[in-house]
KEKE-3310 file (N, C-alpha, C; in steps of 0.2 Angstrom, whole numbers, plus 5000, padded with zeros to 4 digits):
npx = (5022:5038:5055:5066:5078:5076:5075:5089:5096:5107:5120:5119:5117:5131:5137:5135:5138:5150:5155:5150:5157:5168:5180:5176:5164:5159:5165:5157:5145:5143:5139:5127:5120:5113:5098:5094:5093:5082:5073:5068:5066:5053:5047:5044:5052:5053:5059:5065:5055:5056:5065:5072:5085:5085:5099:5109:5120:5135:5130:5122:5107:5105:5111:5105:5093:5096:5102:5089:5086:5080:5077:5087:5091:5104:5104:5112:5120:5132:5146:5158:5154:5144:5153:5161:5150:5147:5158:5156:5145:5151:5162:5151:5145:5134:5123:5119:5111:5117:5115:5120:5111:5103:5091:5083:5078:5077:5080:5070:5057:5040:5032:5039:5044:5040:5046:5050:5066:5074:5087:5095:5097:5090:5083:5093:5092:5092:5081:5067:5055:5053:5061:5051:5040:5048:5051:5038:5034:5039:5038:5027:5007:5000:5012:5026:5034:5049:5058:5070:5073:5084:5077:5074:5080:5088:5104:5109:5102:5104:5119:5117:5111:5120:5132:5127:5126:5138:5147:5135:5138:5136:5123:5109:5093:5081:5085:5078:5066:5060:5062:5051:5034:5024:5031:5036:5024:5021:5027:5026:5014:4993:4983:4992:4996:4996:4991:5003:5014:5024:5037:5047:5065:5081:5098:5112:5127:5145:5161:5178:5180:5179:5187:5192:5177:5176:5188:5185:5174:5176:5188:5180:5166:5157:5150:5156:5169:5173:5170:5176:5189:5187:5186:5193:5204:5200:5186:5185:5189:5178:5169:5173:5173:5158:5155:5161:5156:5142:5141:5147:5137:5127:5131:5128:5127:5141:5152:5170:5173:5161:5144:5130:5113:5105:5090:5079:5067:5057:5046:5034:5023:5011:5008:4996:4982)
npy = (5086:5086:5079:5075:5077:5070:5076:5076:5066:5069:5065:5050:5048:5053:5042:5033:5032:5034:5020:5011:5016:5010:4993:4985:4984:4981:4969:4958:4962:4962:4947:4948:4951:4942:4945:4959:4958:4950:4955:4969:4963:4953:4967:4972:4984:4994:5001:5018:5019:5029:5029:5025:5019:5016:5019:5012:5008:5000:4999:4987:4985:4996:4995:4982:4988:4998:4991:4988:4998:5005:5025:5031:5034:5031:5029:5033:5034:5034:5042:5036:5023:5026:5033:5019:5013:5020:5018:5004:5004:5013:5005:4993:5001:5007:5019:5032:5042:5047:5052:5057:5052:5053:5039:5041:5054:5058:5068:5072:5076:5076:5061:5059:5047:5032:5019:5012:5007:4996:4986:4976:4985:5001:4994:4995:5008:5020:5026:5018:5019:5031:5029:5020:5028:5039:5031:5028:5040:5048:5041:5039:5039:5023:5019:5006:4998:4989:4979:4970:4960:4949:4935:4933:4919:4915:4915:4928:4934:4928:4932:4948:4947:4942:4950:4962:4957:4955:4968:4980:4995:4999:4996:5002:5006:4992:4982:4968:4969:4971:4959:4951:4948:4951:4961:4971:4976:4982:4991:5000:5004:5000:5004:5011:5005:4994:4978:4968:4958:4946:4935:4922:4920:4914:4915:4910:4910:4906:4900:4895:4891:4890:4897:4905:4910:4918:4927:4935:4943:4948:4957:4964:4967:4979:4981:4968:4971:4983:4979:4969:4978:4984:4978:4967:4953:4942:4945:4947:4933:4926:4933:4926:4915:4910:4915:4906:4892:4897:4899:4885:4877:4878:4876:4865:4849:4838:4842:4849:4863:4881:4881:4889:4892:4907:4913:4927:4939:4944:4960:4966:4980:4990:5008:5016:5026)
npz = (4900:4906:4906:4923:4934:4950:4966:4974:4967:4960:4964:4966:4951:4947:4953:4946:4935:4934:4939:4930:4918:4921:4920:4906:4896:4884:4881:4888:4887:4872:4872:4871:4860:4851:4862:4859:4845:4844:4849:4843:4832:4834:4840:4829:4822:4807:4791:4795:4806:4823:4835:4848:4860:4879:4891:4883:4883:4872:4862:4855:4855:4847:4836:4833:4827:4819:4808:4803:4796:4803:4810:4822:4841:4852:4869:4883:4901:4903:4893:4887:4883:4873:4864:4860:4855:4843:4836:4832:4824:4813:4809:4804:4794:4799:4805:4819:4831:4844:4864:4877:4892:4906:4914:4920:4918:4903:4891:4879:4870:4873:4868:4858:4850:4840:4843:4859:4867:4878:4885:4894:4902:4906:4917:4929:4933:4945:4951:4948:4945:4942:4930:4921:4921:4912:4900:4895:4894:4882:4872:4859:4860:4854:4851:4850:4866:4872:4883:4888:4903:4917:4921:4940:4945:4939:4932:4925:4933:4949:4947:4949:4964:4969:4969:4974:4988:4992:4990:4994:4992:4979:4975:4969:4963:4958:4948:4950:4949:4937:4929:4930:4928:4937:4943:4933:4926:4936:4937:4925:4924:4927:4915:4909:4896:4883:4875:4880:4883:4889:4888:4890:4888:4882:4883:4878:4889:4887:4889:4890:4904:4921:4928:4917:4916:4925:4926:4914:4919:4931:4928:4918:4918:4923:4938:4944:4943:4951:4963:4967:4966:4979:4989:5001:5006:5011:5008:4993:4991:4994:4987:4973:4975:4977:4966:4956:4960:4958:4942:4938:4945:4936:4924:4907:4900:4895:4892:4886:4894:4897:4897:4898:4901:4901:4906:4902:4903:4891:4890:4879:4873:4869:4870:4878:4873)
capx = (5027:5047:5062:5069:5080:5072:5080:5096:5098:5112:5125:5118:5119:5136:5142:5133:5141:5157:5154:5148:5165:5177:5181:5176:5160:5156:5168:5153:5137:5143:5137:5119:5116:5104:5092:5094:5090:5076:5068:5068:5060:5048:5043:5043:5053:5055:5063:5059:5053:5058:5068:5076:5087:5086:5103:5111:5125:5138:5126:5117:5099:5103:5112:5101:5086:5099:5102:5083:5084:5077:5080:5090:5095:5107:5107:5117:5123:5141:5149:5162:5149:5142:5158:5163:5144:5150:5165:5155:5143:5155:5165:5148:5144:5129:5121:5115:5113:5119:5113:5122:5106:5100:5084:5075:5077:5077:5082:5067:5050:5034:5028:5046:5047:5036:5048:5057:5068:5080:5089:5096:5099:5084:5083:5099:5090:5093:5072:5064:5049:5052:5061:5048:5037:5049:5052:5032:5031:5045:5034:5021:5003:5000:5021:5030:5039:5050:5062:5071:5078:5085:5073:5078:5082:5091:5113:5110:5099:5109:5123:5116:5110:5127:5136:5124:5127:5145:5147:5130:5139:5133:5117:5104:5088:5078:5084:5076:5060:5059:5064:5046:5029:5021:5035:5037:5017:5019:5031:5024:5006:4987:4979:4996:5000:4990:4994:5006:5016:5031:5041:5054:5068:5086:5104:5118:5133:5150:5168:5183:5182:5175:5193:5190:5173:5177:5191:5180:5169:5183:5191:5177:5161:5158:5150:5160:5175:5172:5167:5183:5194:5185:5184:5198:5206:5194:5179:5186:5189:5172:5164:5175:5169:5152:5154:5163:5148:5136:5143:5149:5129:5122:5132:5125:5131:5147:5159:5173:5171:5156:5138:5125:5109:5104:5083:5078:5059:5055:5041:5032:5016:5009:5006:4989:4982)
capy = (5084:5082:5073:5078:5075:5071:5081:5072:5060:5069:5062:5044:5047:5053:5037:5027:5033:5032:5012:5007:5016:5006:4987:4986:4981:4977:4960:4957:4964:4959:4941:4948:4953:4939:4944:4962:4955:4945:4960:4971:4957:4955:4973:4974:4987:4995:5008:5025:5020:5034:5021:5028:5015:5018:5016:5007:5005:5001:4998:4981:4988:5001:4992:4980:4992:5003:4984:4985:5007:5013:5032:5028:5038:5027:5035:5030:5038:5034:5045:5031:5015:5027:5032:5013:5010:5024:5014:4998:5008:5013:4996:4992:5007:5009:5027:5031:5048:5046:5055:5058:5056:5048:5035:5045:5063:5058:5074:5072:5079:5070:5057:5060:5040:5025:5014:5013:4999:4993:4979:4975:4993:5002:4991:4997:5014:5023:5026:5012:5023:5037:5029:5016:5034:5041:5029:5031:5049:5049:5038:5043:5036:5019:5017:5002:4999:4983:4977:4964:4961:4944:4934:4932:4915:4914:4917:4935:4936:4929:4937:4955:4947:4939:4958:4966:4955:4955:4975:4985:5003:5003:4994:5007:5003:4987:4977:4962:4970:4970:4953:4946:4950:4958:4969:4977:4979:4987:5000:5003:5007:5002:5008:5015:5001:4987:4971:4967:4953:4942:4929:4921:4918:4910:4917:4903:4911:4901:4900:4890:4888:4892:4901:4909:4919:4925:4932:4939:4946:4952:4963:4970:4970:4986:4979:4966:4976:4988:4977:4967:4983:4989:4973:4965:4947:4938:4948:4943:4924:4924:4934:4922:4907:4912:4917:4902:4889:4898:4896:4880:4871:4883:4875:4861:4845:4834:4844:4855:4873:4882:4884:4892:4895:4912:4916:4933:4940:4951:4960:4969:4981:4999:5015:5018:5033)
capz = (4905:4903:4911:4929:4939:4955:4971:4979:4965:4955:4967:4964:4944:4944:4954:4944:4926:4935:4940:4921:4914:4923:4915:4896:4895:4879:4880:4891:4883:4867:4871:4873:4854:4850:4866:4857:4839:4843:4852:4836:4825:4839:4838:4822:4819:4801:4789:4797:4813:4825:4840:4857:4864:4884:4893:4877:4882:4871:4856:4854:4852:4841:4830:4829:4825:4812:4804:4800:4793:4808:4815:4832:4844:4857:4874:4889:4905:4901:4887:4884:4882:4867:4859:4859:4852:4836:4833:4831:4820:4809:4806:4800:4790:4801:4806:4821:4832:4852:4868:4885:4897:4914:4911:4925:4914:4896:4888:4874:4872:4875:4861:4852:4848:4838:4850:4865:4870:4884:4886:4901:4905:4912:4925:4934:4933:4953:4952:4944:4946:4938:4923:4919:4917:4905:4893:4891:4892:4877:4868:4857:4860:4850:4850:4852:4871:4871:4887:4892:4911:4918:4928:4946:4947:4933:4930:4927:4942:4953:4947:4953:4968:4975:4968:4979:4992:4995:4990:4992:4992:4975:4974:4967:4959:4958:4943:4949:4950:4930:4927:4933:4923:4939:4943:4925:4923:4941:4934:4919:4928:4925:4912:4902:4891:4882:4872:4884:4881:4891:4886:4895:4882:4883:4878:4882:4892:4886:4890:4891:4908:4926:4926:4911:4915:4932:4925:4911:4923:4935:4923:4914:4920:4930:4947:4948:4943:4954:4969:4967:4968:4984:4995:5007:5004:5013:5004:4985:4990:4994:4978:4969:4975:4975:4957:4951:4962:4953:4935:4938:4944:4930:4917:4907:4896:4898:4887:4891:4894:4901:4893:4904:4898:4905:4904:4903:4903:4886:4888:4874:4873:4867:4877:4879:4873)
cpx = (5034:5050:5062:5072:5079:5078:5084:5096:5104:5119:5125:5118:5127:5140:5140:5135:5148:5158:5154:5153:5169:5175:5180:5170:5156:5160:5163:5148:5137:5138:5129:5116:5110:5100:5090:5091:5083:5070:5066:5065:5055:5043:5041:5046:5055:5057:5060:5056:5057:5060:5070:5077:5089:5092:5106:5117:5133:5136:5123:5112:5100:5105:5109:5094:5090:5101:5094:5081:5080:5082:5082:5093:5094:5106:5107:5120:5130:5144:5155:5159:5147:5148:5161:5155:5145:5153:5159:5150:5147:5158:5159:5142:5135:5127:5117:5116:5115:5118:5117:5116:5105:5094:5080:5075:5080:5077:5075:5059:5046:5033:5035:5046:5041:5039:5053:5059:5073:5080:5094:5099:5096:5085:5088:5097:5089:5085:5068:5055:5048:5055:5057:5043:5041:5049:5045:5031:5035:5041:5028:5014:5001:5008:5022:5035:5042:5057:5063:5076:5080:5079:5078:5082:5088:5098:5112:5107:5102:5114:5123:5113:5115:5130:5134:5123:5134:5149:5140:5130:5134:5127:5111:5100:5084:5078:5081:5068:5058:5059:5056:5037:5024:5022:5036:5031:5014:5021:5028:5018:5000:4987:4985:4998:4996:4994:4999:5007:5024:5033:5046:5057:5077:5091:5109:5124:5139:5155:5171:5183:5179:5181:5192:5184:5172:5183:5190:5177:5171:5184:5186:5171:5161:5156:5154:5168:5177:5173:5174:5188:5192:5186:5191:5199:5202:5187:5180:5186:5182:5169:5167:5173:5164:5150:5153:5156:5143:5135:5142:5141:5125:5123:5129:5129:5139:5153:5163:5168:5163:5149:5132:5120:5106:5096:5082:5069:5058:5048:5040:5026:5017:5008:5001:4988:4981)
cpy = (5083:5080:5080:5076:5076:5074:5076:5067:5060:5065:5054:5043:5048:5047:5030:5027:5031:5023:5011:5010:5013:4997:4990:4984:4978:4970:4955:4958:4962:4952:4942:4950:4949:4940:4952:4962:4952:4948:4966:4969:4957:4959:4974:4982:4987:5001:5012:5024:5024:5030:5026:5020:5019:5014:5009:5005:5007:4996:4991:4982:4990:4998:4989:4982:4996:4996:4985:4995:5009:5020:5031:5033:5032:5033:5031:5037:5039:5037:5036:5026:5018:5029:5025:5010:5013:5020:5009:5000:5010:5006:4993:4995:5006:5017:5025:5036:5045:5052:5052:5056:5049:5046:5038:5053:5061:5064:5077:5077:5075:5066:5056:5053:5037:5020:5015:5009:4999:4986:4978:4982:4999:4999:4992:5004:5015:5022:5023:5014:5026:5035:5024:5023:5039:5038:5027:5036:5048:5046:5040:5038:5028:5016:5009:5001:4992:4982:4972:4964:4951:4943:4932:4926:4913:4916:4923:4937:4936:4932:4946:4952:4945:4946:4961:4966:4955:4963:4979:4991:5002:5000:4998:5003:4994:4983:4971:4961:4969:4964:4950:4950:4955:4962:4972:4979:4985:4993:5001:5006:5003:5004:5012:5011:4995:4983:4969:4960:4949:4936:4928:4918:4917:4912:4912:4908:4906:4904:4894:4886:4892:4898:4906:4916:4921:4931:4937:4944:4951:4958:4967:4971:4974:4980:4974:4968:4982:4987:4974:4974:4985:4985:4972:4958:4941:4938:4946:4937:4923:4927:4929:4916:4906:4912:4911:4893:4890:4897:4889:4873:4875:4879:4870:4857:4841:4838:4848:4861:4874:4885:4883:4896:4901:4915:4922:4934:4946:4952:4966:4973:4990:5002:5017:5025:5035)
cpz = (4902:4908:4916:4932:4945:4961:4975:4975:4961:4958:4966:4955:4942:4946:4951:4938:4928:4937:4933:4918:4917:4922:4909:4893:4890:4877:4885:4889:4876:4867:4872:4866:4852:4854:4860:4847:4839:4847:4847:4832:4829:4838:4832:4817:4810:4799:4792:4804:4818:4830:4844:4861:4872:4886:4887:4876:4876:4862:4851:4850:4847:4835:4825:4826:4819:4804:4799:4796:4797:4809:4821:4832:4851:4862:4881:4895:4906:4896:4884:4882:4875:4862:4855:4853:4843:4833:4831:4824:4813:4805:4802:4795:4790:4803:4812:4828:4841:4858:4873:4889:4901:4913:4914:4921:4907:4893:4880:4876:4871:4867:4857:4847:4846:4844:4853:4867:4874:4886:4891:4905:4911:4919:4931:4937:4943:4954:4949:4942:4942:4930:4919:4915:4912:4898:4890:4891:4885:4871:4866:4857:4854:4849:4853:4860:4872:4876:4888:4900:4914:4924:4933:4948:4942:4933:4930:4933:4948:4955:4953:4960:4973:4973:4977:4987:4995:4994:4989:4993:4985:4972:4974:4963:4960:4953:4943:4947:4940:4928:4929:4930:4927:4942:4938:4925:4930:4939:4930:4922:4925:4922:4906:4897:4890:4877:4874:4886:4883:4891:4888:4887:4885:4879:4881:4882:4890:4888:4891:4898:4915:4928:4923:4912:4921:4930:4919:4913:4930:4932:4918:4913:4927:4936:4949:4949:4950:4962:4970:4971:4975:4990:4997:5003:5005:5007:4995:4984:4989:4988:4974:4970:4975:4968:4953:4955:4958:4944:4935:4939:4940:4923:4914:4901:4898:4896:4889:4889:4898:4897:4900:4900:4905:4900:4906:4903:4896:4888:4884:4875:4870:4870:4874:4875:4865)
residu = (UNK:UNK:UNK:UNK:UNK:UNK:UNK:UNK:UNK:UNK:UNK:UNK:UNK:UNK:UNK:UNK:UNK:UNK:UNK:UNK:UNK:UNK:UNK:UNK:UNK:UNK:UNK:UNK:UNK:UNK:UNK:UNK:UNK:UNK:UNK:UNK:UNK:UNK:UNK:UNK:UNK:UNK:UNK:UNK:UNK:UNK:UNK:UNK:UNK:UNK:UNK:UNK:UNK:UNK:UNK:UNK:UNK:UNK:UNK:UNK:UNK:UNK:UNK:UNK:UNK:UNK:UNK:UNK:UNK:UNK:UNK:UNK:UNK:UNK:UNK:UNK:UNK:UNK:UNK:UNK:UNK:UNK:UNK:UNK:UNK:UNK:UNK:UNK:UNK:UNK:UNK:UNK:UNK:UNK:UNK:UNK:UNK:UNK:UNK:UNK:UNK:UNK:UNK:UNK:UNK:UNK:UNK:UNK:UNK:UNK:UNK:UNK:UNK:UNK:UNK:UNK:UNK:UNK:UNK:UNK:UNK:UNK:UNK:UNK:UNK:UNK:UNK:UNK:UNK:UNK:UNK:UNK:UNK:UNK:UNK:UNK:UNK:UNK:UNK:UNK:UNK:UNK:UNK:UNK:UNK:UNK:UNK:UNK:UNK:UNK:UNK:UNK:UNK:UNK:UNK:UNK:UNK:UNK:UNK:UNK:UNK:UNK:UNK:UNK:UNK:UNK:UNK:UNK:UNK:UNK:UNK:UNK:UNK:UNK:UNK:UNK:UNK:UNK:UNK:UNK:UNK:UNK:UNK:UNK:UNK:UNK:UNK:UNK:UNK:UNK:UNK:UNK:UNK:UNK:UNK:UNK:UNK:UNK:UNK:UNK:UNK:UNK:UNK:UNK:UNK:UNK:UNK:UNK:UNK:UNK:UNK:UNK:UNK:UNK:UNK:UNK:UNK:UNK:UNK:UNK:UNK:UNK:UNK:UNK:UNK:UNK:UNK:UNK:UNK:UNK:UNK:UNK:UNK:UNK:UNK:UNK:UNK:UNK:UNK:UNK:UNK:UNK:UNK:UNK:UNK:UNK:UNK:UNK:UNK:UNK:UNK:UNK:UNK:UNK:UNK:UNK:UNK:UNK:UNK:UNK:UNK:UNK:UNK:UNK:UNK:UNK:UNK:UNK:UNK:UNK:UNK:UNK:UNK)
# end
């Protein structure tokens, strides 16, 4: 079996590379290293394990997998999220090869990988179906598979649930469906993955101020970048007041600024076989 792009999806993958290159997104994903670090130890990757980061963005995972002398190959639908991932690789005279590809058609051959990982990325995937099936075709029997997705009730959850509410031209896929123990184990399938293990786990969001991370999140995370520039004056008031309510009963403690614990769901298991 190999990767494919399913019929009538190509129009849905180009507008989805073009949404995730506009803002900046690693002054945004950036703050997610420790879910990606403690996904890694987790797994237990080591020297020489053969690694495929799915949808990797702007190089979190890989990182933290070329940190421990894994084989990585980053791969991402946006050319610009992995050049900026290179860059960050270098600065820290890390190694580590990079793919162009759509998480529904992985460009690989079957078994290619010991592990495959996604961190909050798959789950944006247009076919939540068919790219649950690739990142186990690409995996070699016995392999490592290790995702994280925000659970639904949770600050990133909402987040993708108020976006999609007030702009759903580009609401593709089922990110929330991963976030929850019997939507991943639905994707994944019966029968193809065993020792199958989730863990809800906690990264704290912070900022100066409720000010502060809408205007963070304005300017440089895609969907709400995106959503912003498309909407009317009425339609922003509202994504912004929404946004900064949500922040604001999220956040916890007395002290200035904003700390928002954001729970995510890891789960862990091997491909049958």
């Amino acid at each position: 079996m190999t990767g494919s792009t399913l019929p009538g999806m190509t129009s849905t993958v180009e507008r989805t590379r073009e949404v995730w290159a506009a803002g900046d997104y690693q002054r945004v994903g950036v703050r997610l290293v420790p879910a990606s670090e403690q996904l890694v130890a987790d797994l237990g990757v080591r020297p020489g394990d053969r690694l495929l980061d799915v949808a990797g963005g702007t190089g979190n995972t890989a990182l933290a997998a070329a940190r421990r002398d894994a084989d990585v190959v980053c791969s991402d639908i946006v050319p610009e999220l992995l050049e900026h991932a290179l860059r960050r690789a270098g600065l820290e005279g890390l190694e580590f090869t990079t793919e162009v590809a759509d998480a529904g058609a992985l460009p690989f051959p079957d078994g290619s990988f010991d592990v495959v990982v996604s961190t909050f990325g798959v789950v944006f995937a247009a076919d939540p179906e068919q790219a649950a099936r690739e990142l186990l075709r690409v995996l070699r029997p016995g392999g490592r598979l290790g995702l994280t997705a925000w659970r639904p009730d949770a600050p990133g959850g909402r987040l993708v649930s108020l976006i999609a509410r007030h702009d759903p031209q580009d609401a593709v896929g089922d990110p929330l469906r991963w976030g929850t123990p019997e939507g991943v184990e639905g994707l994944l399938g019966r029968g193809e993955v065993a020792q199958v293990r989730h863990t809800e786990r906690t990264v704290d969001f912070t900022a100066p101020s409720l000010a502060a991370q809408w205007q963070r999140y304005r300017d440089w995370y895609a969907p709400v970048h995106v959503a912003w520039q498309r909407l009317d004056a009425a339609g922003r008031t509202a994504l912004e007041t929404e946004f900064t309510d949500m922040w604001g009963s999220s956040t916890r403690g007395g002290g200035p600024g904003v700390v928002v614990p954001n729970t995510y769901l890891q789960t862990t298991a091997v491909r049958c076989g």
